[in-house]
N, C-alpha and C positions, 0 to 999 in steps of 0.2 A: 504494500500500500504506500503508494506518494503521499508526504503531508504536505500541508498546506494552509496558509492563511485564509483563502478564499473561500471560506465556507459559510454557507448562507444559515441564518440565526435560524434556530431551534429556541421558539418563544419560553416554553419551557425553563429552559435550560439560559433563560439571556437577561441582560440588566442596562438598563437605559441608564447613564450618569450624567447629571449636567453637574460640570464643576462651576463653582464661586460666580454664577449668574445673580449676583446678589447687590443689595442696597449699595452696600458700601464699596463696589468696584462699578456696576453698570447702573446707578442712578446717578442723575447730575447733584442732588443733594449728598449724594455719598460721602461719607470723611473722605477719601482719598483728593476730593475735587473742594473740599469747602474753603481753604485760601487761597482757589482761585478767580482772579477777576474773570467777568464774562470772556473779554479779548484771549488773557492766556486761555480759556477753560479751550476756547473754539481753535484755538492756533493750536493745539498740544492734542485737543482727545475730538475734536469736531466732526473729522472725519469717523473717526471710531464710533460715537456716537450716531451717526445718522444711519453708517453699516448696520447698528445693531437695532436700530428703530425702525428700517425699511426693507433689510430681508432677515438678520440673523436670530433677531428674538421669534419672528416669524416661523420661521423655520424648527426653531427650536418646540413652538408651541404645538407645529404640526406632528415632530418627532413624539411630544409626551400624549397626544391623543392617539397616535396608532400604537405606540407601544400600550397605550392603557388597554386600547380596545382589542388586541395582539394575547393578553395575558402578558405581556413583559414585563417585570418588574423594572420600575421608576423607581430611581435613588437620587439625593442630593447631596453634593457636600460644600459647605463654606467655610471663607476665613474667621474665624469667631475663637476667644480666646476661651481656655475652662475656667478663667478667671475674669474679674472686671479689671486688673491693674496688668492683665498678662503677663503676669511671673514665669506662666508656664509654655511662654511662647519659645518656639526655634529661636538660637541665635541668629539666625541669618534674620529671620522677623524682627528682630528687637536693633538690627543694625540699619535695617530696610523701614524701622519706626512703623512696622503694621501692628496694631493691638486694635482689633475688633470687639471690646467687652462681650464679656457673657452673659445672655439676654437681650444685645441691642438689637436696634432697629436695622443698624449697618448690618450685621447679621444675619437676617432673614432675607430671603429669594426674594426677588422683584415679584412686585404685582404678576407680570402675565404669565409668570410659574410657578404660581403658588401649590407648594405639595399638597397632597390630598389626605385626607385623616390617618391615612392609613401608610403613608408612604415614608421611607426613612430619609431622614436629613442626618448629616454625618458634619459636624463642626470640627475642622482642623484648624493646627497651628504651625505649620509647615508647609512646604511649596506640594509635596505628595499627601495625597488624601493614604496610599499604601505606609507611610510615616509615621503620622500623627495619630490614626485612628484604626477602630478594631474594623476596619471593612472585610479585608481581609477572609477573618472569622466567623463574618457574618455570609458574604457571599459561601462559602463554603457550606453555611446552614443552610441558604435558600435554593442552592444547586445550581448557581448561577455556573457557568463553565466559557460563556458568553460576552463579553461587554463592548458595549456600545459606549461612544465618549462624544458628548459634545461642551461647549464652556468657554471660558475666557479664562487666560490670558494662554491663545496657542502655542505659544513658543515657551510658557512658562511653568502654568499647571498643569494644564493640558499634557505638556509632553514626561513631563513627569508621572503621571499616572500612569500614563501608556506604557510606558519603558519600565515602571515595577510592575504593569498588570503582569504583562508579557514573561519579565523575568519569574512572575509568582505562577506562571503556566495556563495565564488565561488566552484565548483565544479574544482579539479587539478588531475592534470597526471604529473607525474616526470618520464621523459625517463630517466632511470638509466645509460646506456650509452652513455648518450648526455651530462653528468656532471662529472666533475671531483676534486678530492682536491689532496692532496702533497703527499699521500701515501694511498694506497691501505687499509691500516688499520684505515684510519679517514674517508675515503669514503665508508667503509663495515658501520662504525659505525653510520656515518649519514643516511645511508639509513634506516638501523632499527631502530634507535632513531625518524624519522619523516612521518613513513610507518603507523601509525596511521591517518595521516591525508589525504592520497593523495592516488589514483590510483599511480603505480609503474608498467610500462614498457618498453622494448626494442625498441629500435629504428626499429628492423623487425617488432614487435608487432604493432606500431602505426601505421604506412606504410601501412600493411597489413589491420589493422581498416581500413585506408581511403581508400583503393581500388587500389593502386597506389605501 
């Protein structure tokens, strides 16, 4: 038997992740963006912002209806700290000055993905959601064997997640337009620097995988 990446989800057996689609990276009230004036905010994330407002949240909302309607399990994970002072943040966090409190608002997913009663949200404090938190452990209890990855920031979380799912023996899919980073030229770049490890398709592509 040949292995291979290419193989088409088995709903069962698969997990839909948005990573850090959240207040405090993809809101313009976000702490990331609060001491900025309007001019910097648009000169610096402007572009990033309208990708995410006019296809990629889009996208994104389409991917968590078919996976719901699929049986695929939807999971979330965000930056959020286990504390309010972030004591318990990564160094590279606490040099990078991210502290998300525990409980905030920066914390929780944007309005147009908001999880479902029933769906887990996984708060990390590190650039990999495989790092910080028991996903891990849990994918293993749900039989996930499958994952699907979409989110922000692609060159950042994004490809970290990938590269421990992989290393942990999952089998990944990265909807290429269901991620996004600050510029179209760090987002061409990621995607080929980490096409080694992962299926890579479209949000029609997947959709149409499942049937829906």
């Amino acid at each position: 038997m040949t292995l291979t990446r290419e193989v088409p989800l088995v709903p069962e057996q698969s997990a839909l992740l948005f990573i850090d689609v959240q207040n405090f990276a993809a809101h313009r009230k976000g702490a990331e963006f609060t001491d900025l004036s309007d001019a910097e905010f648009e000169d610096k994330y402007g572009w990033f912002f309208s990708q995410m407002q006019s296809r990629v949240v889009p996208n994104m909302q389409r991917l968590q209806a078919a996976c719901r309607n699929n049986g695929v399990e939807v999971l979330y994970t965000t930056i959020e700290s286990l504390t309010k002072d972030g004591r318990d943040r990564s160094l590279d966090y606490k040099i990078t000055g991210f502290n998300v409190p525990k409980g905030s608002w920066d914390g929780k997913m944007i309005d147009e993905l908001t999880p479902g009663d029933d769906e887990i949200v996984f708060p990390k404090s590190s650039s990999s959601v495989f790092v910080s938190t028991h996903i891990h452990y849990v994918l293993g209890n749900l039989g996930v064997k499958q994952l699907v990855i979409s989110g922000i920031i692609t060159d950042q979380c994004v490809e970290s997640a990938i590269r421990d799912a992989c290393d942990l023996g999952y089998l990944v899919t990265q909807v290429t337009d269901a991620c996004l980073t600050y510029s179209q030229e760090r987002h061409d770049h990621s995607l080929r620097t980490i096409k080694g490890y992962c299926r890579q398709v479209t949000t029609d592509e997947l959709i149409s995988e499942l049937g829906r």
